[in-house]
KEFIPA-965944 format. One record per residue (C-alpha): x, y, z; residue number from 1. Coordinates in Angstrom, 1 decimal. Layout:
! KEFIPA-965944
+--------+--------+--------+-------+
!   east !  north !     up ! nukol !
+--------+--------+--------+-------+
!      X !      Y !      Z !   NUM !
...
+--------+--------+--------+-------+
***
This chain:
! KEFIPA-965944
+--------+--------+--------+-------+
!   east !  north !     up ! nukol !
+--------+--------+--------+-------+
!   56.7 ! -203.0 !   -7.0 !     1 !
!   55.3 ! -201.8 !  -10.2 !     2 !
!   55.1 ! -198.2 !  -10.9 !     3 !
!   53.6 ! -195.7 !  -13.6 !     4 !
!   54.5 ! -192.5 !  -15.1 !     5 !
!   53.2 ! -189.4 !  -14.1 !     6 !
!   50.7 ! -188.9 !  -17.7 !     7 !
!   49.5 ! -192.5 !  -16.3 !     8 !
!   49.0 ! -191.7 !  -12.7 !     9 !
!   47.3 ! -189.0 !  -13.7 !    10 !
!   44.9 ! -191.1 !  -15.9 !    11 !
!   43.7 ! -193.4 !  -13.3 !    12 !
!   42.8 ! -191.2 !  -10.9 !    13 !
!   41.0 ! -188.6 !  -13.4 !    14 !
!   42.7 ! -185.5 !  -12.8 !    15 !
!   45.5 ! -183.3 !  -14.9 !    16 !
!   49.1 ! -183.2 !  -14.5 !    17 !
!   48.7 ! -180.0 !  -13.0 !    18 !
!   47.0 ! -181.9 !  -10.0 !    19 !
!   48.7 ! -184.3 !   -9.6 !    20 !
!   51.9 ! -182.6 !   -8.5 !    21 !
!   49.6 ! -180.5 !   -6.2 !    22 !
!   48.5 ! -183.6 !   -4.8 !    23 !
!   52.2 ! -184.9 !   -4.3 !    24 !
!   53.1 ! -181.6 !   -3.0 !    25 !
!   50.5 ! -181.9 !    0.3 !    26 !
!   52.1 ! -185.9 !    0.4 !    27 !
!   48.9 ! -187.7 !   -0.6 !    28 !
!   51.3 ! -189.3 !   -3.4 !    29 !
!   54.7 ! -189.7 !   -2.8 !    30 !
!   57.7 ! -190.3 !   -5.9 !    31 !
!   59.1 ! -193.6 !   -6.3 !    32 !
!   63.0 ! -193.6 !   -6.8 !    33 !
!   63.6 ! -194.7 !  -10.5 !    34 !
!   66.9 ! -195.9 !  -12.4 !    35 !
!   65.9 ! -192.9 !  -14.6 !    36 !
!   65.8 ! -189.8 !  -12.2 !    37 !
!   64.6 ! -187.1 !  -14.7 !    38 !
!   60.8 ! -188.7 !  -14.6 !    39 !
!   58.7 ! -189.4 !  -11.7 !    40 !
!   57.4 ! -192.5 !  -11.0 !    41 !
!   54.6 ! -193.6 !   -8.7 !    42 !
!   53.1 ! -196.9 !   -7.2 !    43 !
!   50.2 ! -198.1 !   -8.8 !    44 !
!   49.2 ! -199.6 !   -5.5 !    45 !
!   49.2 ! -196.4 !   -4.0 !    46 !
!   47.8 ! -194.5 !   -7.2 !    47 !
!   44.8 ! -196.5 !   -7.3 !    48 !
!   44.2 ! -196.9 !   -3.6 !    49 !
!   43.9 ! -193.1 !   -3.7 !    50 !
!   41.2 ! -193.1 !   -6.7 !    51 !
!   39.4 ! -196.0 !   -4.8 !    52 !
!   38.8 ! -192.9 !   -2.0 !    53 !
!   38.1 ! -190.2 !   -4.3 !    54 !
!   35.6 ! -192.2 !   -5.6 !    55 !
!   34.3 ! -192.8 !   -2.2 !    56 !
!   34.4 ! -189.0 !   -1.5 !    57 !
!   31.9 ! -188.0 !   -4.4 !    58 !
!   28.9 ! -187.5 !   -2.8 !    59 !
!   28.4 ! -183.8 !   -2.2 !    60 !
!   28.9 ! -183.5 !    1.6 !    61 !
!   32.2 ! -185.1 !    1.1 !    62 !
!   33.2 ! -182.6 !   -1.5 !    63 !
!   32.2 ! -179.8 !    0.1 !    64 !
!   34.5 ! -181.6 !    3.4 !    65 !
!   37.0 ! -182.3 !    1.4 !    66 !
!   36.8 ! -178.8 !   -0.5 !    67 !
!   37.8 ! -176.7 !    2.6 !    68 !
!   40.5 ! -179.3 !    4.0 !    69 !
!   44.1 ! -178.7 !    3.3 !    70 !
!   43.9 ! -182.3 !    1.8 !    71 !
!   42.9 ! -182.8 !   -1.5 !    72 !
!   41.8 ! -180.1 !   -3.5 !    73 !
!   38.9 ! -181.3 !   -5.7 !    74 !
!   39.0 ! -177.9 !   -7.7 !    75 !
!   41.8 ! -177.5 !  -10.1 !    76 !
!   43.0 ! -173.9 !  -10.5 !    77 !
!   45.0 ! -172.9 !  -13.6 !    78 !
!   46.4 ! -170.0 !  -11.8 !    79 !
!   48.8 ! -171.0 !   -9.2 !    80 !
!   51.2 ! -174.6 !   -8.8 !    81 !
!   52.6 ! -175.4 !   -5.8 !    82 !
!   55.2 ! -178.2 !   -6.4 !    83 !
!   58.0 ! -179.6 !   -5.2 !    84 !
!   57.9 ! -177.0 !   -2.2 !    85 !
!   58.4 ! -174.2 !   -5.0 !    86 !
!   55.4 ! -171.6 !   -6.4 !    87 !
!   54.4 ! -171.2 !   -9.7 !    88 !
!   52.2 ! -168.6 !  -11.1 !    89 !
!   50.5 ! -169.6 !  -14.6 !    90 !
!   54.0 ! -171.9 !  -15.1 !    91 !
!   56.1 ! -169.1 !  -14.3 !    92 !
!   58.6 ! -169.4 !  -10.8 !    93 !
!   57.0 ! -167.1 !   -8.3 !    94 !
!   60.7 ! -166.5 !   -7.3 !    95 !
!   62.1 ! -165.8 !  -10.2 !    96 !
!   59.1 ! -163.6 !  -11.1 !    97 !
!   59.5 ! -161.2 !   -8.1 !    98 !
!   62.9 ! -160.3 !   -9.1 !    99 !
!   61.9 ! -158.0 !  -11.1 !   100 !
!   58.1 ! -158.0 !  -11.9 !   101 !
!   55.6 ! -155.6 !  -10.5 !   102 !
!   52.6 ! -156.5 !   -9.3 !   103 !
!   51.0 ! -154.5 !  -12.1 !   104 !
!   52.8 ! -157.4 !  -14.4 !   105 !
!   52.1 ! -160.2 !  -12.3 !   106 !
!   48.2 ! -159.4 !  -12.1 !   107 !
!   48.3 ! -159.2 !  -15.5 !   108 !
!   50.2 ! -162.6 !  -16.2 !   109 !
!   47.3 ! -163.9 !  -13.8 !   110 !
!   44.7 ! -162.6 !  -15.4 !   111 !
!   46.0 ! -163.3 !  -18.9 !   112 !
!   45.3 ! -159.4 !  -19.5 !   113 !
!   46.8 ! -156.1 !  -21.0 !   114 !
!   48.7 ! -154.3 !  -19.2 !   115 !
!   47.3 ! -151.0 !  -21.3 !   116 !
!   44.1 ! -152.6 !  -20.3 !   117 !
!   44.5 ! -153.1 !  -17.0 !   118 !
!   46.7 ! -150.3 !  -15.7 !   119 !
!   46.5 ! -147.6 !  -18.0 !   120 !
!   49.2 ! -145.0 !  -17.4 !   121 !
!   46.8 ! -142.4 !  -16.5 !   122 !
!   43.6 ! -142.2 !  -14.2 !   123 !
!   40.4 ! -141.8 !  -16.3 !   124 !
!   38.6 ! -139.0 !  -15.0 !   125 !
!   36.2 ! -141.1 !  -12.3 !   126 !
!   39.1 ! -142.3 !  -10.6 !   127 !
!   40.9 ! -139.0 !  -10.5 !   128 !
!   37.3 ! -137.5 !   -9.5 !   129 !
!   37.1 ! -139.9 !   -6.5 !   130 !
!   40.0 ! -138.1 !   -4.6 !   131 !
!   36.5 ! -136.2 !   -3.5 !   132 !
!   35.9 ! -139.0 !   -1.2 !   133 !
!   38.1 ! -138.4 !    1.8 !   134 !
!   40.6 ! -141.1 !    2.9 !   135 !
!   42.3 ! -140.5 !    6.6 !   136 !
!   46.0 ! -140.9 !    5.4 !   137 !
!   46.9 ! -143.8 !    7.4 !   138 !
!   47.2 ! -147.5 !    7.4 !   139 !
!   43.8 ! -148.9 !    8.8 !   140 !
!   43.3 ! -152.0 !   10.8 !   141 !
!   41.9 ! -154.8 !    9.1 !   142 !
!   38.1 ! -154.7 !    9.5 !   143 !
!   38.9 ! -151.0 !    8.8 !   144 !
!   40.2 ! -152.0 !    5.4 !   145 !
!   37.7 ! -153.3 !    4.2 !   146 !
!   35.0 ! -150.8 !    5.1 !   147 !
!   37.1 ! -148.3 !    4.4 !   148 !
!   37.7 ! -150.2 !    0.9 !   149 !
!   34.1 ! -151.2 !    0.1 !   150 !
!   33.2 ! -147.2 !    0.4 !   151 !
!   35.8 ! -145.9 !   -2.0 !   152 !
!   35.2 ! -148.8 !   -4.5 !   153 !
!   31.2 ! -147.5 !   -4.4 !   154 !
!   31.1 ! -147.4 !   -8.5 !   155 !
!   30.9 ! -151.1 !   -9.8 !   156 !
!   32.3 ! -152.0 !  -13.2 !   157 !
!   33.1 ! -155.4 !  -12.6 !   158 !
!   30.1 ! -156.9 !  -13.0 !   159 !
!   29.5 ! -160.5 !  -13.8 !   160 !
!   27.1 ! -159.2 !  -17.1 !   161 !
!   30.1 ! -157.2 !  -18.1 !   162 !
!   31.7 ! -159.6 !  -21.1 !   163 !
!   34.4 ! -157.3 !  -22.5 !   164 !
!   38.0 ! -158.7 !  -21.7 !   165 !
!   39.3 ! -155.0 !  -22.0 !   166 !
!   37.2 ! -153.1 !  -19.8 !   167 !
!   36.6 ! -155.9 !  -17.6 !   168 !
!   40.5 ! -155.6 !  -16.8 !   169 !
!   40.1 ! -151.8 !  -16.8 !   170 !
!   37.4 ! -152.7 !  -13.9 !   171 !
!   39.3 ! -155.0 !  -12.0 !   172 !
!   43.3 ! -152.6 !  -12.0 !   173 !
!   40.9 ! -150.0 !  -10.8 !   174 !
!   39.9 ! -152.2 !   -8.1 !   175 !
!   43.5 ! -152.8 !   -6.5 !   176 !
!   44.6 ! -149.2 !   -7.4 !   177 !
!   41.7 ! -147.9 !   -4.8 !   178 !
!   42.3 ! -150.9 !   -2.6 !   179 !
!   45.9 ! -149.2 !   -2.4 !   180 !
!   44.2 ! -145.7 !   -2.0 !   181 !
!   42.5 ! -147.7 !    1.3 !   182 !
!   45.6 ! -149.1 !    2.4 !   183 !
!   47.8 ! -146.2 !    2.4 !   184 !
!   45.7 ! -143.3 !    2.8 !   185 !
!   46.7 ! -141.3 !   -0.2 !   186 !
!   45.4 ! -140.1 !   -3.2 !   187 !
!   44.4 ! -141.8 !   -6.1 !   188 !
!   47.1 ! -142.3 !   -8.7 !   189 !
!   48.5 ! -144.2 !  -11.7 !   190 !
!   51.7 ! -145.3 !  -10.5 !   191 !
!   53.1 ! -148.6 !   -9.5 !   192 !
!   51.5 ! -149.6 !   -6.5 !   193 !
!   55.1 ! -150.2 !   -5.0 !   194 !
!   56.1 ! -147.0 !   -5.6 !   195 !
!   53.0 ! -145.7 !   -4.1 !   196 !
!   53.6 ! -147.5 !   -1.2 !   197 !
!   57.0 ! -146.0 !   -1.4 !   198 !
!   55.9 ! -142.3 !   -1.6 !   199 !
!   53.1 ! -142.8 !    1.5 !   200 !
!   56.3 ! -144.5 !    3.4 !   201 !
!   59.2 ! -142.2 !    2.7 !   202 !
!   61.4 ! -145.2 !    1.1 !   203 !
!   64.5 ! -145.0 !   -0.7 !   204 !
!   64.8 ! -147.3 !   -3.8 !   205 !
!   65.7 ! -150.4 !   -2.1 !   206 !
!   63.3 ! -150.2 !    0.2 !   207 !
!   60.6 ! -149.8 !   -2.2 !   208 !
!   62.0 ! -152.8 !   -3.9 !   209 !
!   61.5 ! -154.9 !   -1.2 !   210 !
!   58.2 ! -153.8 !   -0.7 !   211 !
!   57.4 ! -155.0 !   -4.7 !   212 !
!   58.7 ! -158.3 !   -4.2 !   213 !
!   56.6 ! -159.1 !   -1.2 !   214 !
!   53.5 ! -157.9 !   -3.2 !   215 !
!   54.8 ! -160.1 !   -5.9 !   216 !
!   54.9 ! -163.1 !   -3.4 !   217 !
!   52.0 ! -162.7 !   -2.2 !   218 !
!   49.4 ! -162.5 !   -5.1 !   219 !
!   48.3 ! -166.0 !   -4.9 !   220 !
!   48.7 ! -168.9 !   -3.2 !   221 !
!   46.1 ! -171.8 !   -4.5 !   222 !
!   43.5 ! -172.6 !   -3.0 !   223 !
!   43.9 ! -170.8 !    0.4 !   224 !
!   41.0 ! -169.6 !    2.8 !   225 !
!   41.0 ! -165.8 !    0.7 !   226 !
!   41.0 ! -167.4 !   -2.6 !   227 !
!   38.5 ! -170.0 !   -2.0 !   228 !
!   36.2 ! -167.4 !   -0.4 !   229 !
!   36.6 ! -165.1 !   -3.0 !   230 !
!   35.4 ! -167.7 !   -5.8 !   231 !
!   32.9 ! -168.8 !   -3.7 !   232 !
!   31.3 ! -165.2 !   -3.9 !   233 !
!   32.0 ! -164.8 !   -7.8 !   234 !
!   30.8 ! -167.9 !   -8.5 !   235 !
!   27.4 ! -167.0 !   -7.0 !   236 !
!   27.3 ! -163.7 !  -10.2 !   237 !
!   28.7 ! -161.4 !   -7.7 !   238 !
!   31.3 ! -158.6 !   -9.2 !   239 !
!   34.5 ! -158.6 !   -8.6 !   240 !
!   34.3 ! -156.0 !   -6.2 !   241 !
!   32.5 ! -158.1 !   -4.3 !   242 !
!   34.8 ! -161.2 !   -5.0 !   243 !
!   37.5 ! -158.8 !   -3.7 !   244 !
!   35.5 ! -157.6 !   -0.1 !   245 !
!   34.7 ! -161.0 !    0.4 !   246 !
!   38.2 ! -162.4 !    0.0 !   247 !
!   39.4 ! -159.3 !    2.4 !   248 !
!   36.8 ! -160.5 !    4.7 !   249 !
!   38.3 ! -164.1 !    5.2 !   250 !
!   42.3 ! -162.9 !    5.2 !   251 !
!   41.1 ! -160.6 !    8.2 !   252 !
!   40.8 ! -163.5 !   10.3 !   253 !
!   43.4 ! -164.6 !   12.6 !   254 !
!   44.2 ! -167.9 !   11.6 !   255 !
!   44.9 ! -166.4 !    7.9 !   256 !
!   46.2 ! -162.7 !    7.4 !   257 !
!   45.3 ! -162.0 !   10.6 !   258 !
!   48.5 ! -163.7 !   11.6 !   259 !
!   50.7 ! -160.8 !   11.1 !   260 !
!   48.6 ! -159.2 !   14.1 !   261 !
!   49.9 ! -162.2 !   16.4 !   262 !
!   53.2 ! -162.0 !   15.2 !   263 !
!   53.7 ! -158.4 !   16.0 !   264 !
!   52.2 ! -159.3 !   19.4 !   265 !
!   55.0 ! -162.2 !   19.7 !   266 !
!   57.5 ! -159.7 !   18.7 !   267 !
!   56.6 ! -157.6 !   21.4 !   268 !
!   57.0 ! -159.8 !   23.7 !   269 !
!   60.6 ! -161.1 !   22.9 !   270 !
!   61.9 ! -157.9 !   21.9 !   271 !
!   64.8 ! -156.6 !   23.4 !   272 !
!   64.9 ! -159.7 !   25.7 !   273 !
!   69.0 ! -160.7 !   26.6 !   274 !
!   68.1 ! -164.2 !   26.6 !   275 !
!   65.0 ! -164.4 !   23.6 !   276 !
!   65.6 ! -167.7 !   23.1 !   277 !
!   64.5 ! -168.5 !   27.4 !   278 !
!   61.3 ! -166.4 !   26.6 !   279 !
!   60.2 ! -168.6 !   23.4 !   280 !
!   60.7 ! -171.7 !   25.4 !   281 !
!   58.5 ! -170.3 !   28.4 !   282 !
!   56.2 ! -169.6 !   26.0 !   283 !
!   56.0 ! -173.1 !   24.2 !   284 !
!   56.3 ! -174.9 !   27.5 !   285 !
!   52.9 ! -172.9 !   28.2 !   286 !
!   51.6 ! -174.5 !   25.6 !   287 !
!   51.5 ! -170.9 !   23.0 !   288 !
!   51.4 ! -171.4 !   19.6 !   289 !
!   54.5 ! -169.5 !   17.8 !   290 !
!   52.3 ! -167.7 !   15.0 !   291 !
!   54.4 ! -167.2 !   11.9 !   292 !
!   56.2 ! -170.4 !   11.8 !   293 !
!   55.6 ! -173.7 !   10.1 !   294 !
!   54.1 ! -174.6 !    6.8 !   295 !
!   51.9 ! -177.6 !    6.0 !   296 !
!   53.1 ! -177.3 !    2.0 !   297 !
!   56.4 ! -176.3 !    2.5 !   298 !
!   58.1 ! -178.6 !    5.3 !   299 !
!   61.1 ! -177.5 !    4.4 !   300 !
!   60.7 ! -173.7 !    4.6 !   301 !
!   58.5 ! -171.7 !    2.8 !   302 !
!   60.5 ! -170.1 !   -0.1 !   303 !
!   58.4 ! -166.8 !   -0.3 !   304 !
!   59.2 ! -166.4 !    3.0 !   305 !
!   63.0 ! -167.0 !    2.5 !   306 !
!   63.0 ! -164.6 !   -0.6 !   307 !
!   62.2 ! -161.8 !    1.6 !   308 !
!   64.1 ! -162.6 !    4.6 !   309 !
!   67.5 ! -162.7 !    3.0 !   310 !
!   66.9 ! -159.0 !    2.3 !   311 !
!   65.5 ! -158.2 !    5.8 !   312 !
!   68.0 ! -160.0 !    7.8 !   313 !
!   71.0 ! -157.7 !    7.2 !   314 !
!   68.9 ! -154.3 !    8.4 !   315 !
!   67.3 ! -156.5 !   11.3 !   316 !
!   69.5 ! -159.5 !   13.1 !   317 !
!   66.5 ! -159.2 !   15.6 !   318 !
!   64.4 ! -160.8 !   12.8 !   319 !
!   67.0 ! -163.5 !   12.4 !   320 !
!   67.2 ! -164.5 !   16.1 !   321 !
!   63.7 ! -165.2 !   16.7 !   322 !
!   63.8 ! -167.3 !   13.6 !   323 !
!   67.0 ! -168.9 !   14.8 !   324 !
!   65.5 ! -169.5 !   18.1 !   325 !
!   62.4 ! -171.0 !   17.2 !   326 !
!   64.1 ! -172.6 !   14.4 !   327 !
!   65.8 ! -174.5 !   17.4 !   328 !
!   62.8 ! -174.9 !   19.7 !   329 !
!   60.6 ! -176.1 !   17.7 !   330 !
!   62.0 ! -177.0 !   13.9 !   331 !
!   59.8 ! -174.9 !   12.4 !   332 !
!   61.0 ! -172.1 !    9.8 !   333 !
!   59.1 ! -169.1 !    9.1 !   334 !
!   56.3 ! -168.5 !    7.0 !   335 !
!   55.4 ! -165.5 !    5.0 !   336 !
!   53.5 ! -164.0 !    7.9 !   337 !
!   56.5 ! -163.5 !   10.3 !   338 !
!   58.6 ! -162.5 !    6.7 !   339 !
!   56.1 ! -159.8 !    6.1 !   340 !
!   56.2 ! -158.2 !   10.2 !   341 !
!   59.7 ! -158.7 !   10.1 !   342 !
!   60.3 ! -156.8 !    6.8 !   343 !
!   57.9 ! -154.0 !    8.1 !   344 !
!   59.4 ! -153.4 !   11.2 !   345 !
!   63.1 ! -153.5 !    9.7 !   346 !
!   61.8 ! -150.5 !    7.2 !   347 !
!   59.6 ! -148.4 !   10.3 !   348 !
!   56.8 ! -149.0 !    7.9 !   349 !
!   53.7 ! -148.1 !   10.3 !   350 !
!   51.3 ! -150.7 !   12.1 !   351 !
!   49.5 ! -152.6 !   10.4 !   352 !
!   51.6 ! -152.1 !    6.6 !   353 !
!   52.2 ! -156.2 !    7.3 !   354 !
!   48.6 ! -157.2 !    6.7 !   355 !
!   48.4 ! -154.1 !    3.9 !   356 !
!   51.0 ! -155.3 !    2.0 !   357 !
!   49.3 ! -159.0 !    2.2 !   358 !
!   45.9 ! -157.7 !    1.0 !   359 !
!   47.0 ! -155.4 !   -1.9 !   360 !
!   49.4 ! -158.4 !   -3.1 !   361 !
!   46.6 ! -161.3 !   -2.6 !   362 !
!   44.1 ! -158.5 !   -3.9 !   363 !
!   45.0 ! -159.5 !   -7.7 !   364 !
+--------+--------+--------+-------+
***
């Protein structure tokens, strides 16, 4: 069989590097074992049957098919990699990244920004004006979220005229500093959003920390529903703002970050059950759908999910026998959905903190 190098495989079918591995990633191309094992090699067979039905795939209906599939993802994105079943943000491991980054930091590594820019250490005087506008101090349901978001975020300097790399940064940490105002109900302020989170929760320090790695996890995931929305409205000259309610608006739904919703609906019915792992087969004999569980780019497990479970397990062996249990049924691990509900109920964080946490993190 003759094979090719990744620069070459890359070459015939017209795409970058970056691609490529995102293409391996969702299996379209799979690694040939080599006598050298520190550089992939593919099948040109393969390689070039693939750019045969790319080329097929051109004409516009079949892009825009192919666009919104989980298959191949005709538009590159610099920001995030997902290869190899591990996450990268601009090059950077997501996982090693949310050992100790904010999401301040990581918004700014995304957006290739200043953090003195971006997140000032002080509210300018609109932001600490806007305290006018009443928030109720709790954690809103979803579709709540976002009017309650698009109200507070009334004054727009994220427009798409607005050319300045510094104050359009200034515009867009406003944005997910008054998205966490929506989110927690609580006043404006200049701190990290974790530890606002922490204050509005009453957590201790590790706690909080938990909270920052799950925001850190979750600020971007490729081309996912939320993302691809969000561009979608950008790309038309919207403003961010309007980037941002739009990408709210498609992780609201319940096949996206509306999961967390039937997760905590799942947990409710298996908790406290002697025998939970009888109740999760009665419900997959009835044909239910375990929300929470199963990947289709991380068949193995997904690893944001895993980051945050190994810190939730130890306050909540709860959270590890459903995971065990369906683990066994069904062979699928969890997914960042169930890690989020899981890590909200093992720190009494109130309803609904699952999908908050979510749309702050995915916010940036």
């Amino acid at each position: 069989m003759q094979t090719v190098s990744s620069d070459e495989a890359a070459r015939l079918l017209g795409v970058s590097r970056q691609t490529l591995y995102a293409y391996v990633s969702r299996g379209l191309v799979k690694p040939v074992t080599g006598a050298d094992r520190r550089e992939s090699r593919y099948s040109r067979e393969a390689i070039e049957e693939l750019a045969k039905s790319r080329r097929r795939g051109r004409r516009p209906k079949e892009i825009a098919r192919s666009t919104l599939d989980w298959g191949l993802p005709v538009l590159e994105t610099k920001l995030t990699l997902i290869e190899r079943e591990r996450l990268y943000y601009r090059g950077e491991d997501a996982l090693a990244l949310a050992e100790s980054a904010g999401l301040e930091e990581t918004a700014c590594l995304l957006w290739q920004a200043d953090m003195r820019h971006a997140f000032p250490s002080r509210l300018a005087a609109d932001d600490a004006a806007s305290a006018d506008r009443a928030v109720r101090p709790d954690v809103p349901e979803r579709m709540e979220l976002l009017t309650r978001f698009a109200t507070i975020a009334a004054a727009d300097d994220t427009a798409a005229w607005r050319q300045d790399p510094a104050r359009l940064a200034e515009g867009c940490g406003r944005l997910v500093r008054l998205l966490a105002r929506a989110v927690l109900g609580a006043p404006p302020s200049a701190e990290p959003i974790h530890r606002q989170c922490a204050a509005a929760w009453r957590l201790d320090g590790a706690a909080a920390d938990m909270v920052r790695r799950a925001l850190v996890l979750c600020a971007d995931h490729e081309l996912n529903a939320s993302g691809f929305t969000a561009r979608c409205v950008a790309s038309a000259g919207a403003s961010m703002r309007a980037a941002v309610i739009g990408g709210l608006a498609a992780l609201s739904g319940a096949r996206h970050g509306g999961v967390t919703a039937r997760v905590e609906a799942l947990w409710r019915i298996v908790e406290g059950r002697a025998d939970m792992k009888a109740a999760l087969r009665d419900l997959l004999a009835g044909g239910m759908e375990v929300p929470g569980f199963g990947h289709p780019l991380y068949p193995s497990g997904d690893p944001r999910a895993a980051a945050i479970l190994a810190r939730v397990y130890p306050l909540s062996p709860e959270a590890a026998r459903i995971a065990d249990a369906v683990r066994e049924l069904a062979g699928r691990p969890p997914s960042l959905d169930f890690a989020l509900v899981a890590m909200r109920r093992a720190l009494a964080l109130p309803e609904g903190a699952a999908f908050g946490v979510f749309a702050l993190g995915r916010s940036v």
